[in-house]
C-alpha positions in Angstrom: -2.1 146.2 65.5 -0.4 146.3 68.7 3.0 145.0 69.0 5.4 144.0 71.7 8.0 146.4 73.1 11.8 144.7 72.8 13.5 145.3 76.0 17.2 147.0 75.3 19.6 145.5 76.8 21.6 147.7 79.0 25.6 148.8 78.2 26.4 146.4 81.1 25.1 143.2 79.3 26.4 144.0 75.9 29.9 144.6 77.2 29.5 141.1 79.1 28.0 139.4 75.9 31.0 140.4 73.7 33.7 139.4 76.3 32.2 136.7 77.5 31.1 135.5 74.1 34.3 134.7 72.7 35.9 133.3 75.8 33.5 130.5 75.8 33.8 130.1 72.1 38.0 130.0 72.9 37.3 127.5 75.9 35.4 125.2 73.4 37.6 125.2 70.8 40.4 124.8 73.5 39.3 121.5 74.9 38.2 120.0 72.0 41.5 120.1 70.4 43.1 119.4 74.0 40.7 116.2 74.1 40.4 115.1 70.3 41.3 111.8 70.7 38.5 111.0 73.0 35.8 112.7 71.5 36.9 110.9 68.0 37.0 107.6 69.9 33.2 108.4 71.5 32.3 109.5 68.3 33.4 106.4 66.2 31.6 103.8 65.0 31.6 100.2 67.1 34.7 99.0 68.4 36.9 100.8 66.2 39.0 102.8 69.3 41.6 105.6 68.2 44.9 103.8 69.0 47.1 106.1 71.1 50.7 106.6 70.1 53.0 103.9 71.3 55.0 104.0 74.4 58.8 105.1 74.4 61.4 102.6 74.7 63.9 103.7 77.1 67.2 103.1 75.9 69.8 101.1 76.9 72.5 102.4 79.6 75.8 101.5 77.6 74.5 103.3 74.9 74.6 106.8 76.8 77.8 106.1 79.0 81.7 106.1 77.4 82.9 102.9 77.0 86.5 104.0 77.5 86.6 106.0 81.0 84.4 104.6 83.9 82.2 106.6 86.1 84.4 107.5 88.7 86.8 108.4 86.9 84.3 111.2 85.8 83.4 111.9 89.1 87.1 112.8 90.2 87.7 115.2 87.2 84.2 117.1 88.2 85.6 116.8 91.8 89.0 118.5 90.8 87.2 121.6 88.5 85.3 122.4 91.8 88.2 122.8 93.8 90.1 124.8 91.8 86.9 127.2 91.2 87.1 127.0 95.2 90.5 128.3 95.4 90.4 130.4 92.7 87.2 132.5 94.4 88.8 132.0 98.5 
């Protein structure tokens, strides 16, 4: 019985296939994890969406600045380091 010859892929398409290969695989893998949430939320059944993760609060700004010196204040002691690195370096 006769039977088909396979064609042999040349050195130039198996050294594409195995780079190229597991690049695509990576890419895959890459966006699916980058883009979980909204293929678990296509994938779900009905209206059950995937909740994303609440917004941050910004805080309050008394809670950050000293209570005891004002801003100025702070601004004038920065202003009087920089001079002194000024006359230190002229």
């Amino acid at each position: 019985m006769a039977t088909r010859k396979r064609k042999k892929r040349g050195r130039l398409g198996k050294l594409l296939f195995y780079i190229l290969f597991p690049l695509v695989v990576w890419l895959v893998a890459f966006l699916l994890w980058f883009y979980w949430r909204d293929v678990s939320a296509w994938l779900s059944k009905g209206d059950a969406r995937v909740n994303s993760p609440g917004g941050v609060k910004p805080r309050e700004r008394s809670d950050t600045a000293p209570a005891e010196r004002p801003q100025e204040k702070i601004l004038e002691e920065d202003r009087r380091k920089l001079d002194e690195i000024l006359k230190r370096r002229g």
